[in-house]
C-alpha positions, -999 to 999 in steps of 0.1 A, spaced: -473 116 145 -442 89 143 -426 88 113 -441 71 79 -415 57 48 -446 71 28 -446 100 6 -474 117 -9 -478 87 -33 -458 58 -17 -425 51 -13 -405 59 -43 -365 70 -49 -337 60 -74 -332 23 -77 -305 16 -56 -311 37 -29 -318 30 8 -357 25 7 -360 18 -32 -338 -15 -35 -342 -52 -36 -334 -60 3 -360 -37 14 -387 -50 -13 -380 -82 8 -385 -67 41 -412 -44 30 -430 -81 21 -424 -92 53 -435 -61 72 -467 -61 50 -475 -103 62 -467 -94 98 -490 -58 96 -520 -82 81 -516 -111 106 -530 -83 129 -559 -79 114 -595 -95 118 -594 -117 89 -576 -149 90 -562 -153 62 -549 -128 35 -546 -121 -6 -523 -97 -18 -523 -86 -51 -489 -72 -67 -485 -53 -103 -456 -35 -118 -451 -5 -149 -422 -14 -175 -389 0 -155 -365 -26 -160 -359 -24 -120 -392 -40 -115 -387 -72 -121 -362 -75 -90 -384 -58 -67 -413 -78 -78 -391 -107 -68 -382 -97 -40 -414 -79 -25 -431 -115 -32 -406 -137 -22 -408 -112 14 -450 -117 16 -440 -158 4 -420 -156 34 -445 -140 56 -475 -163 50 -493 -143 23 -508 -155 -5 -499 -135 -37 -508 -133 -68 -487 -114 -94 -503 -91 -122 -472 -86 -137 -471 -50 -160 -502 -34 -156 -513 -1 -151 -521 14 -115 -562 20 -124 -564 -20 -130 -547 -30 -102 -567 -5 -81 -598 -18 -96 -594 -54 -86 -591 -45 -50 -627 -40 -52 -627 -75 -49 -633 -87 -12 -606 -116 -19 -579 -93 -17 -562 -77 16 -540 -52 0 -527 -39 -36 -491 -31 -41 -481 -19 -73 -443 -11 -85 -438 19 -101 -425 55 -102 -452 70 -121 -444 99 -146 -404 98 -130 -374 85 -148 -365 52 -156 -338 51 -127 -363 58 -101 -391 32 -85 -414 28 -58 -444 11 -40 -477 23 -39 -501 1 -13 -537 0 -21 -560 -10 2 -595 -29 4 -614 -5 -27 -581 -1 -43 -579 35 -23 -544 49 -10 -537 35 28 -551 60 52 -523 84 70 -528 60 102 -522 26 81 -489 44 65 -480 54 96 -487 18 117 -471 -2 87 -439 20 88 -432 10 126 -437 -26 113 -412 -22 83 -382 -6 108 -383 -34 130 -379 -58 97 -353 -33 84 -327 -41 116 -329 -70 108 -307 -63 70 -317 -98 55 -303 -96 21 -313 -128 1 -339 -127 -19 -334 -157 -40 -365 -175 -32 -388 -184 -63 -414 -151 -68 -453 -164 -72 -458 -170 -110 -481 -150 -132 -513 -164 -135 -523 -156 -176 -558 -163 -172 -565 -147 -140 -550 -116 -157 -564 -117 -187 -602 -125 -171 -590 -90 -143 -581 -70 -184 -611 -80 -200 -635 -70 -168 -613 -36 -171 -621 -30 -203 -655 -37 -205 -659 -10 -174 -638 15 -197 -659 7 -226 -691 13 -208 -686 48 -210 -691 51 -247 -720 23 -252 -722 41 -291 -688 32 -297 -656 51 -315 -663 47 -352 -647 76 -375 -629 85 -348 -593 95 -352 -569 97 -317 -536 100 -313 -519 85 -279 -488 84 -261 -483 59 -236 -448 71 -222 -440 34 -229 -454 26 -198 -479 3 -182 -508 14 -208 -488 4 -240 -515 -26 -243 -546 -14 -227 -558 24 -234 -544 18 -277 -566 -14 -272 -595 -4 -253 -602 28 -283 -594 -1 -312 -623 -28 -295 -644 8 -295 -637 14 -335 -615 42 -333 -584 49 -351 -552 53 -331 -522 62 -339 -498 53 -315 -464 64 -303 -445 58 -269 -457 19 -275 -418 0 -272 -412 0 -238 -374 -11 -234 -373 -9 -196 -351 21 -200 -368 42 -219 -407 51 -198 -413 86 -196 -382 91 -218 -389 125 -235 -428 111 -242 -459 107 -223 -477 135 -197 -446 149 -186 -438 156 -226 -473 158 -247 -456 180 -275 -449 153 -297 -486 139 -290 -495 175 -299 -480 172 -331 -496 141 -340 -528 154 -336 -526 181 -359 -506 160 -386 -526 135 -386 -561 158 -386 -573 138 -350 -599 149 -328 -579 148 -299 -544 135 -278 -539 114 -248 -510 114 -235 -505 91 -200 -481 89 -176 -459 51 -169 -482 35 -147 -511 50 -163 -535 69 -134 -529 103 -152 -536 116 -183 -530 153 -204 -553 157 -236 -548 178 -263 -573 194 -283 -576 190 -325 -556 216 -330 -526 203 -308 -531 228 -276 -529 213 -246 -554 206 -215 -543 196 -181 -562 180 -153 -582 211 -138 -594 217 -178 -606 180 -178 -621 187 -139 -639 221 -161 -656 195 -189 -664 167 -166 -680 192 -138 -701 213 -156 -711 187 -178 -720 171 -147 -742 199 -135 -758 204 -166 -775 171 -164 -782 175 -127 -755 146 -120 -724 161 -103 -733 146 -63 -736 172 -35 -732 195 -62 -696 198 -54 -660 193 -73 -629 181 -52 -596 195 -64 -562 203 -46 -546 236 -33 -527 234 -70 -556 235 -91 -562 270 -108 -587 298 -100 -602 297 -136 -620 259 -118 -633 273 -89 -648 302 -112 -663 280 -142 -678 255 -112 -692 282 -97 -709 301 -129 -722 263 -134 -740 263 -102 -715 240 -79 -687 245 -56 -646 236 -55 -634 216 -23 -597 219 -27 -578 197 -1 -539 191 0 -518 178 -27 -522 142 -32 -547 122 -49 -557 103 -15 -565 137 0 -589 141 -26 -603 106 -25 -611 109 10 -625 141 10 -648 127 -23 -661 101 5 -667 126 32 -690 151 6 -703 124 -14 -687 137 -43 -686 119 -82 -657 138 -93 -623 150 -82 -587 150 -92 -553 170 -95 -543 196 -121 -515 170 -133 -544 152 -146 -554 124 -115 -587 124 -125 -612 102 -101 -643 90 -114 -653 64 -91 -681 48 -111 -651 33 -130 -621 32 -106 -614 41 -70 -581 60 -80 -571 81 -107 -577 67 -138 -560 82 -172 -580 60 -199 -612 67 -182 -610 101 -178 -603 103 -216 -635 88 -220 -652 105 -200 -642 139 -222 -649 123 -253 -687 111 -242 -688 149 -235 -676 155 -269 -703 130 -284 -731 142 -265 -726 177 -277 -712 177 -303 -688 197 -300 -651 202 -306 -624 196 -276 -611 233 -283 -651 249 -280 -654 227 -245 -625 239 -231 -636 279 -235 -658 267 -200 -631 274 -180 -608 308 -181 -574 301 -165 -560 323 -141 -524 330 -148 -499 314 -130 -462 308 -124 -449 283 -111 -409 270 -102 -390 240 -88 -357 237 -76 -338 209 -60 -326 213 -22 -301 191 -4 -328 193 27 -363 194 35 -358 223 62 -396 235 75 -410 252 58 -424 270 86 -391 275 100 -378 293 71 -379 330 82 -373 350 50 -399 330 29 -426 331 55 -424 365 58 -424 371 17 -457 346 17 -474 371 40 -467 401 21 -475 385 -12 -508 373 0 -516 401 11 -510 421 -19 -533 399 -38 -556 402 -14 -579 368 -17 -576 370 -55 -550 348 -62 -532 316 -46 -501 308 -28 -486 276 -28 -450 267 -13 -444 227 -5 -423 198 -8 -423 172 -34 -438 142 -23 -413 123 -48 -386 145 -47 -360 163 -32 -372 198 -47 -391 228 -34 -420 236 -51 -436 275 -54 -466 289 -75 -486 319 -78 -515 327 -97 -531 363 -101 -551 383 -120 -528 390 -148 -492 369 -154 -466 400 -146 -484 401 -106 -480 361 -109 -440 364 -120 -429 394 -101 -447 376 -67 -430 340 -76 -396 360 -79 -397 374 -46 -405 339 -30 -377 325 -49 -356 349 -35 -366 346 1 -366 308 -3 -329 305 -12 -318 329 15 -334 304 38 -321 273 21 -286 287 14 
């Protein structure tokens, strides 16, 4: 297959860099109004939406000015998170969704993620077909950007935030009151929808990663940092944490007494709960190769199955569509629940756990005894290339004799960040000292190959 600029979700680098600056946002714009004017529709909506990095202004500029100069209509969401933006596309008015963001990275880094009619992730052959359309628009090095972007329109935003929440707050029809939750919002794209969507429900929240500077999104808060989260909970005397990522389609909870659950815990809750009441579709959970053993178990004792599929939340969309599945997602906490939203949505997977918890009545820390987790361990290291990894001789020859040793009880993953320039490697086993001595080995024979 020819090449694709696409990553496992988007485009996405440091701001600055050859695919993540404001020239190419231009020509991207451009590629994208050329790649439409070959479809069968005559004429063509796209809808664009940013997180907080202070890099996204210019490339909204720029990515708009590129589809103004292409044809396209626009119209500009300004900062919202990915899950809204995803959920308008299930409008027919729109061709396409791109939002700017770099998810749970850095400040310093940014990116495009292209949604298409649904608000799904581009299928591998769209990626691929828009890519050849983008390098003929890349030779071409225009550089001015100047034009005047499409203006915000307040009340088509505010009609597309109150639709959002009234789909979030469907979930609890009974409403939040006496409840107590503490959420960080990794001063991201949530800061003014998940804090406002549990307030309009009754709750009490206490919030914290709420002053987005631009500078400062998943800065040492959020998903990728739920211990201060975890604290809150327990000072404060919550029943639970939420803790997003910047552009808001991931979330980590954290029970009442400040432990953490990731996304294949959340998948545990939300399956069995599921199966219990008869209402988990085909019977069957879609999670990736990285999800933990201790799933596929609790599933099972429930009465379903586990479908794991590659790494990538698109991977599990599609294969959600091809089983007829009502629930997948990623153990980083993509969780789909496509009654609300056709991607991963952070808020309403939070909801989803608490209706669990009101239904039951029990405690976050008694629903997460469903699932045992395996042990795992798990590493990443930065390379200066993405050799093979088929063509690395040591490390395929280590991943053979470790999966053979654990002989079908336990996982082996080695890959490539999507988003990064960093290998990847995790085992899980039985106990943790199999799990660590394996992962060592692989390290080894990994950096013998890589130098």
């Amino acid at each position: 297959m020819k090449q694709s600029f696409f990553g496992t979700d988007g485009i996405r680098g440091a701001y600055g860099s050859e695919y993540i600056n404001d020239s190419f946002a231009y020509s991207l714009g451009e590629s994208v109004a050329q790649w439409l004017s070959t479809k069968e529709e005559t004429s063509h909506v796209v809808v664009v939406g940013r997180d907080t990095r202070l890099s996204g202004e210019n490339l909204s500029h720029a990515l708009i000015a590129g589809l103004d100069a292409g044809g396209v209509k626009v119209e500009n969401l300004g900062v919202v998170p990915t899950p809204l933006l995803a959920r308008s596309l299930l409008s027919p008015r729109y061709s396409l969704g791109i939002m700017i963001t770099a998810s749970h990275n850095p400040a310093s880094d940014n990116g495009f993620k292209c949604l298409g009619v649904g608000g799904k992730k581009l299928s591998t052959q769209d990626e691929v077909s828009l890519s050849e359309t983008l390098k003929t628009f890349l030779k071409e090095k225009k550089s001015s950007v100047a034009s005047e972007p499409t203006k915000t329109a307040s009340s088509y935003v505010a009609d597309l935030k109150k639709e959002y929440f009234l789909s979030l707050k469907s979930i609890i029809p009974s409403g939040l009151k006496g409840w107590k939750i503490c959420v960080d919002t990794a001063n991201g794209a949530t800061c003014e929808t998940t804090p406002e969507v549990l307030k309009q429900l009754g709750a009490e929240v206490i919030a914290r990663g709420n002053t987005p500077t631009g500078l400062n999104i998943n800065l040492d808060c959020g998903s990728e940092y739920p211990k201060h989260v975890m604290r809150d909970v327990v000072a404060n005397q919550a029943q639970l944490g939420i803790a997003h990522d910047g552009d808001g389609d991931r979330c980590i909870l954290c029970d009442e007494n400040g432990e953490q659950l990731d996304g294949d815990e959340i998948l545990a809750i939300l399956g069995t709960d599921l199966l219990s009441r008869g209402e988990l579709l085909s019977k069957t959970l879609i999670a990736t190769v990285h999800s933990n053993l201790g799933l596929d178990q609790a599933i099972k004792n429930a009465g379903g199955e586990v479908v794991r599929t590659p790494v990538g939340d698109r991977h599990v969309s599609e294969a959600m569509k091809r089983l007829g599945s009502n629930l997948g997602g990623e153990s980083s906490g993509h969780i789909i629940t496509p009654r609300i939203s056709p991607t991963g949505d952070g808020a309403s997977a939070a909801l989803h756990v608490i209706s669990v918890m009101q239904r039951t009545g029990k405690k976050l820390s008694e629903l997460r005894k469903v699932m045992e987790r395996y042990p795992q361990a798990y590493i990443a290291f930065s390379v200066k290339e993405k050799k093979p990894i088929q063509e690395l001789r040591y490390l395929q020859q280590k991943i053979a004799e470790v999966e053979a040793s654990l002989a079908g009880k336990g996982i082996v993953l080695v890959r490539y960040s999507g988003t990064e320039m960093k290998l990847r490697l995790m085992v899980q086993a039985h106990d943790l000292k199999t799990a660590e001595g394996s992962l060592s080995q692989l390290v080894e024979a990994a950096k013998k190959d890589l130098n």
